[in-house]
MARTI-785004 format. One line per 2 residues: number of its first residue (from 1); their letters; for each residue z, x, y of C-alpha. Coordinates in steps of 0.1 Angstrom, whole numbers, plus 5000, padded with zeros to 4 digits. Layout:
BEGIN
NUM	a	Z:X:Y; ... $
//
This chain:
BEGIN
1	xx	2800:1892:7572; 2776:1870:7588 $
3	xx	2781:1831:7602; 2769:1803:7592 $
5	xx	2758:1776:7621; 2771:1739:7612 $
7	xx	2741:1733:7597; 2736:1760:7568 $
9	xx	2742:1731:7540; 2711:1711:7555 $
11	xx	2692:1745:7550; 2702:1751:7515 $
13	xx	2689:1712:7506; 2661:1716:7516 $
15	xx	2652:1750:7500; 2651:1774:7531 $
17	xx	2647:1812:7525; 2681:1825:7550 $
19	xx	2677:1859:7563; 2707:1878:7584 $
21	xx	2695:1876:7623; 2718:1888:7652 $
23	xx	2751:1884:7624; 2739:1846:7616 $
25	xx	2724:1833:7583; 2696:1818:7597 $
27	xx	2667:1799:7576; 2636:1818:7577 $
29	xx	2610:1795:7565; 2613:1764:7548 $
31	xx	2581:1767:7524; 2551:1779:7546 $
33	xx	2557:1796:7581; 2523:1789:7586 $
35	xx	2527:1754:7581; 2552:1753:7602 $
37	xx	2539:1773:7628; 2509:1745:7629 $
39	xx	2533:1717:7628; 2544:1724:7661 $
41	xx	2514:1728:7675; 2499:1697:7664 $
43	xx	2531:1671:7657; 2562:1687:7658 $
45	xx	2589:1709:7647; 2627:1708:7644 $
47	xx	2646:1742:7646; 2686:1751:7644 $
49	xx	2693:1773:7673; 2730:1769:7671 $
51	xx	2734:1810:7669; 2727:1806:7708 $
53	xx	2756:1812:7732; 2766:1786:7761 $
55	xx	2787:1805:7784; 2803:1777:7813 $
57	xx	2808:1791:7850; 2826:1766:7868 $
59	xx	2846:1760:7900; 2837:1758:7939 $
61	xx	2818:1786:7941; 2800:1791:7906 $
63	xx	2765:1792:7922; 2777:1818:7945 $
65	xx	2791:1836:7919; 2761:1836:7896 $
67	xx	2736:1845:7926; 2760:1880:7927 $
69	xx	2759:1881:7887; 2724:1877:7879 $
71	xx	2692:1882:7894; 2682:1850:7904 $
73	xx	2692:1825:7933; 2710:1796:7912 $
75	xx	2732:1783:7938; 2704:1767:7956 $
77	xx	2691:1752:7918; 2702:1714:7919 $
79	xx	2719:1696:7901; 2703:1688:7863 $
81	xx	2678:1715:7868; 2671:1750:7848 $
83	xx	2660:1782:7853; 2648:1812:7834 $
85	xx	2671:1843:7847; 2683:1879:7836 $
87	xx	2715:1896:7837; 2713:1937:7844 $
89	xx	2731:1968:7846; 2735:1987:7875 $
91	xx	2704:2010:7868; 2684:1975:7867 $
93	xx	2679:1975:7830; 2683:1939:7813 $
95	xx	2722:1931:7796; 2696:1902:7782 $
97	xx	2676:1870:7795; 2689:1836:7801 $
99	xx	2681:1800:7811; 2709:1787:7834 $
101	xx	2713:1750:7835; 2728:1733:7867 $
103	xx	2748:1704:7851; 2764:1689:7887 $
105	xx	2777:1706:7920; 2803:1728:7903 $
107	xx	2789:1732:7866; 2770:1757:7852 $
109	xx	2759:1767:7815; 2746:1797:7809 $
111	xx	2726:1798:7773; 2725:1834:7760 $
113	xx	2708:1849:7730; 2726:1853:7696 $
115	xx	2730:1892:7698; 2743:1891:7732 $
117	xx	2766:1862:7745; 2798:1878:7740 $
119	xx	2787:1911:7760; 2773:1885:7787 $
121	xx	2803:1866:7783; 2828:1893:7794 $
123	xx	2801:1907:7817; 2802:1874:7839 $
125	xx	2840:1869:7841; 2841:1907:7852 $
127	xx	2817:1901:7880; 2829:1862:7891 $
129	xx	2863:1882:7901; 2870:1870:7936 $
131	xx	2847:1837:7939; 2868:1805:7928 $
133	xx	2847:1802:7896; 2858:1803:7855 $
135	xx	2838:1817:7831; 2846:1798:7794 $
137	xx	2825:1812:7762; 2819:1774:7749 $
139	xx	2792:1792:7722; 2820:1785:7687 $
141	xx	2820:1745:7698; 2782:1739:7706 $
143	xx	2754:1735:7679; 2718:1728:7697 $
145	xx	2692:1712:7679; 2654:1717:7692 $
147	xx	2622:1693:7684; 2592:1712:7696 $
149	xx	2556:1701:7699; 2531:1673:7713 $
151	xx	2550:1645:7695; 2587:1655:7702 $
153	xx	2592:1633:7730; 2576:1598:7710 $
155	xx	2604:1613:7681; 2632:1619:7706 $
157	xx	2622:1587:7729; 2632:1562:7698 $
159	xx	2666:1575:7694; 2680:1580:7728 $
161	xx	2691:1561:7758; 2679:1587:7779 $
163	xx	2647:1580:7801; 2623:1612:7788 $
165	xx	2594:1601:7811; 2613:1614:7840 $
167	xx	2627:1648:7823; 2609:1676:7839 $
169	xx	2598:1710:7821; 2633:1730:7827 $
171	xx	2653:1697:7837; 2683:1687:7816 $
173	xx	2705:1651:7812; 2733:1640:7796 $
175	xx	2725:1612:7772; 2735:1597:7737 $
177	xx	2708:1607:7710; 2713:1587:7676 $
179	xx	2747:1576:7689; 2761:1612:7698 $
181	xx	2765:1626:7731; 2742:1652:7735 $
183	xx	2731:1675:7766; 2695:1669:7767 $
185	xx	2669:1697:7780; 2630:1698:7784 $
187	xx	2629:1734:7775; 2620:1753:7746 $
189	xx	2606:1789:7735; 2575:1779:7712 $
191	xx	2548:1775:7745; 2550:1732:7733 $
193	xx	2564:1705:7752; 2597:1698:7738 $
195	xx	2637:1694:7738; 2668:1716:7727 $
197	xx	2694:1691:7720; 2734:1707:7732 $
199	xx	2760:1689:7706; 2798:1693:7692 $
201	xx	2798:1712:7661; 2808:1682:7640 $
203	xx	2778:1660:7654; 2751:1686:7645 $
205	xx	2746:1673:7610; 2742:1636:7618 $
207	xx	2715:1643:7652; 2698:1669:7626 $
209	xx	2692:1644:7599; 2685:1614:7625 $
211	xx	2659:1634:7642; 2641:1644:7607 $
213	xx	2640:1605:7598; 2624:1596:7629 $
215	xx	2601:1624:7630; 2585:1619:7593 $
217	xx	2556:1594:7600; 2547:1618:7631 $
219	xx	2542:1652:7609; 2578:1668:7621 $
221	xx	2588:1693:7600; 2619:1717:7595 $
223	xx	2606:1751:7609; 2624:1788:7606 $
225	xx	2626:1820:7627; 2593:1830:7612 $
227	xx	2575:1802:7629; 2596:1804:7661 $
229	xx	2584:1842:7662; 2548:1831:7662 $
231	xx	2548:1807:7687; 2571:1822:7711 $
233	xx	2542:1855:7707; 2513:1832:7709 $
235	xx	2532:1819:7744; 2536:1853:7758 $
237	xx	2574:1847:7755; 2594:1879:7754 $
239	xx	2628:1888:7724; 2650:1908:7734 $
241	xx	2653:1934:7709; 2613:1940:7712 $
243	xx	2602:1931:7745; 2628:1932:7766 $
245	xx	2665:1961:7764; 2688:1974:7785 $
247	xx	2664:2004:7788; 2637:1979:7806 $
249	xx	2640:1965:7837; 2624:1932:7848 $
251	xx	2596:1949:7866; 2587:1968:7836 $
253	xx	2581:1935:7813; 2562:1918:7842 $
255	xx	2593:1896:7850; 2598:1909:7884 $
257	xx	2594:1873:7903; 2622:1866:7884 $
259	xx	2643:1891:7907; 2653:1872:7939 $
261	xx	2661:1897:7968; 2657:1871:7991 $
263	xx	2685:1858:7982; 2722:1863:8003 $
265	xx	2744:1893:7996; 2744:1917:7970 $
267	xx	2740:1913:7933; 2744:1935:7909 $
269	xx	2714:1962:7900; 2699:1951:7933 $
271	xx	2699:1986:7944; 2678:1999:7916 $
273	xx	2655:1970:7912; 2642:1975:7950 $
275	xx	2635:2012:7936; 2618:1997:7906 $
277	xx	2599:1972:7928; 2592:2001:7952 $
279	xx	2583:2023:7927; 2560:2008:7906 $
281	xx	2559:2006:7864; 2545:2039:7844 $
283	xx	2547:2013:7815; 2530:1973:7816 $
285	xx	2538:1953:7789; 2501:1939:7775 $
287	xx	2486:1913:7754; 2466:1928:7723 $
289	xx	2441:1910:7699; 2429:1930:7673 $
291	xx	2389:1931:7663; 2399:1934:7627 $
293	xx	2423:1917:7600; 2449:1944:7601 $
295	xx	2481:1932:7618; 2493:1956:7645 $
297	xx	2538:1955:7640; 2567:1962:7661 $
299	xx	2568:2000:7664; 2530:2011:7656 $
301	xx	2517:2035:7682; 2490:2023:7712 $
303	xx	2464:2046:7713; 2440:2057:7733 $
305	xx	2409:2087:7722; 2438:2094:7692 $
307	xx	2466:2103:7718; 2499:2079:7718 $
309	xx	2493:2058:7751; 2521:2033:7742 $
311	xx	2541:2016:7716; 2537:1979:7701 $
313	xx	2570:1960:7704; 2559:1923:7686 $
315	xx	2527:1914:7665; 2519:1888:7638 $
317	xx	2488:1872:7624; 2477:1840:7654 $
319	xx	2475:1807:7635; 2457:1798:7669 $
321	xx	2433:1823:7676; 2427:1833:7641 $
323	xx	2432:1866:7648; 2460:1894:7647 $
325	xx	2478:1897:7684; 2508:1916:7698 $
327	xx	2523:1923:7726; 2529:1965:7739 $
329	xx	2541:1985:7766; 2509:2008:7774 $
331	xx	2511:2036:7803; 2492:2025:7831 $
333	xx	2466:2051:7833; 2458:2042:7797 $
335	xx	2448:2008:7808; 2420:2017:7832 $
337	xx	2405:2044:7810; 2387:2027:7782 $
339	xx	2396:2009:7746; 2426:2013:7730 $
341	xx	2439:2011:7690; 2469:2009:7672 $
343	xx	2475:2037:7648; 2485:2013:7615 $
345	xx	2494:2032:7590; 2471:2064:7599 $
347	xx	2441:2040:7608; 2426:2035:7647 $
349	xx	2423:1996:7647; 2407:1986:7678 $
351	xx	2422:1964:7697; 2415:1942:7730 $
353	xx	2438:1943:7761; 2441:1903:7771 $
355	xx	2462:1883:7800; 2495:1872:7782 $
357	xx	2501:1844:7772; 2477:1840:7741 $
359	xx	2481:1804:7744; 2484:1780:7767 $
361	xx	2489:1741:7753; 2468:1712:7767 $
363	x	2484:1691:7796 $
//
């Protein structure tokens, strides 16, 4: 039976479309994913993300701890700063991607995706064994709320106490937002300046329905996974599930400055990450725009002269670029040979091999 987040009532009001995602009832789209895919780009969006996990590591030695569990070097993060990181199996292939926040000296949150906080859960108490750290799966007593776009921070500035002028991209404060304590981060997975908003359960209802008062004279609108899938694709963001399994490593996705081997000691799947590293990628994951109007999906073939040359793993009509994009693993020969197509449906569309990401917002 799937969950509901604290906020599936809000959802029903207002007429979403829910879909099942990772065991969640999640709203899709609230009228037009298109319209909410433009919303953020231009104003600004509010999405429930409370299906995410926030795993806390904390004790003495939690950044040491983490610099052994992950792949990247948290312990020298400071203190209200966050970083994009990956957990990984021995062989080097990714358990899933993560943004650790440093809360003080001693305090870490770990925010996992929906499908795979309890497996990253267990996997981080296993491997904090010996370092005085705790590992505590927080993810049943947090909701987060996000506002994302170029007018989230003039919404979010006239409800909290919080100075956002000083927030940095992948920073995070404690504050009070419309009178309830809130974690607040400058981080987000749409490619717009925004905040995801870390709250108790029973305060998720009240922030959700301050925020969408604030936000209606500056265009905010409720937006869905539909819209979250296009923007995060349009910003060259990876989902695990499509871009990114435990049959990839980071090196393979283009993620490999994520890996820190500078860092002290051992971590896990260093061993076969420096052979990844050493070894080069037969696969690189690529940014495609189509020259037609057929859309290229997760699963069509990449092809090359009619032979399969690689796989499509995300694609989706580009409110921005007008255009049909995606986002493929290709072999690497492939890529220095000549034009490729995606095989849709028995039909060669050609397709265009660009730098990811698709979009970049305007400073």
């Amino acid at each position: 039976m799937s969950r509901s987040t604290p906020l599936r009532g809000v959802h029903e009001s207002l007429g979403a479309t829910l879909t099942d995602f990772a065991g969640w009832q999640m709203p899709l789209r609230y009228g037009s994913e298109s319209a909410e895919h433009n919303a953020v780009r231009t104003a600004a969006g509010l999405f429930d993300l409370s299906h995410m996990g926030e795993i806390f590591v904390v004790g003495a030695q939690a950044g040491e701890a983490l610099d052994r569990a992950l792949v990247g070097h948290l312990s020298v993060l400071a203190p209200g700063r966050a970083r994009y990181t990956m957990i990984v199996n021995e062989t080097g292939g990714i358990l899933d991607d993560l943004i650790v926040y440093r809360l003080d000296e001693d305090q870490y949150m770990v925010v996992a995706n929906a499908s795979n906080y309890a497996l990253v859960a267990r996997e981080l108490a296993d491997r904090v064994r010996g370092y005085d750290a705790r590992v505590t799966d927080r993810s049943d007593e947090y909701a987060l709320v996000a506002v994302q776009g170029p007018r989230s921070a003039e919404i979010l500035t006239a409800l909290t106490d919080a100075d956002l002028d000083d927030l940095k991209y992948y920073a995070i404060v404690p504050g009070v937002v419309a009178g309830t304590p809130a974690l607040i981060a400058r981080t987000g997975y749409t490619g717009e300046d925004g905040f995801e908003l870390f709250v108790l359960n029973e305060h998720a209802v009240p922030l959700w329905n301050a925020l969408a008062e604030a936000g209606k004279d500056a265009g905010l609108v409720p937006a869905g996974l539909s819209a979250r899938d296009t923007l995060r694709l349009e910003a060259g963001m990876p989902l695990y599930g499509n871009e990114l399994s435990a049959a990839i490593t980071p090196f393979d996705a283009g993620l490999g400055r994520v890996v820190r081997f500078d860092k002290p000691g051992d971590f896990v799947g260093k061993a076969a990450l420096e052979r990844a590293a050493e070894n080069g990628t037969r696969r690189r994951l690529v940014g495609l725009v189509a020259r037609g109007r057929r859309v290229p999906r997760h699963g069509y073939p990449v092809t090359r002269e009619g032979a399969v040359v690689g796989e499509v793993t995300s694609g989706a009509p580009s409110q921005s670029l007008g255009r049909p994009i995606a986002m493929a693993y290709v072999d690497e020969g492939a890529l220095e040979k000549g034009s490729l197509a995606v095989d849709i449906r028995g039909s060669q569309e050609p397709v265009d091999v660009v730098d990811l990401p698709f979009y970049r917002r305007s400073k």
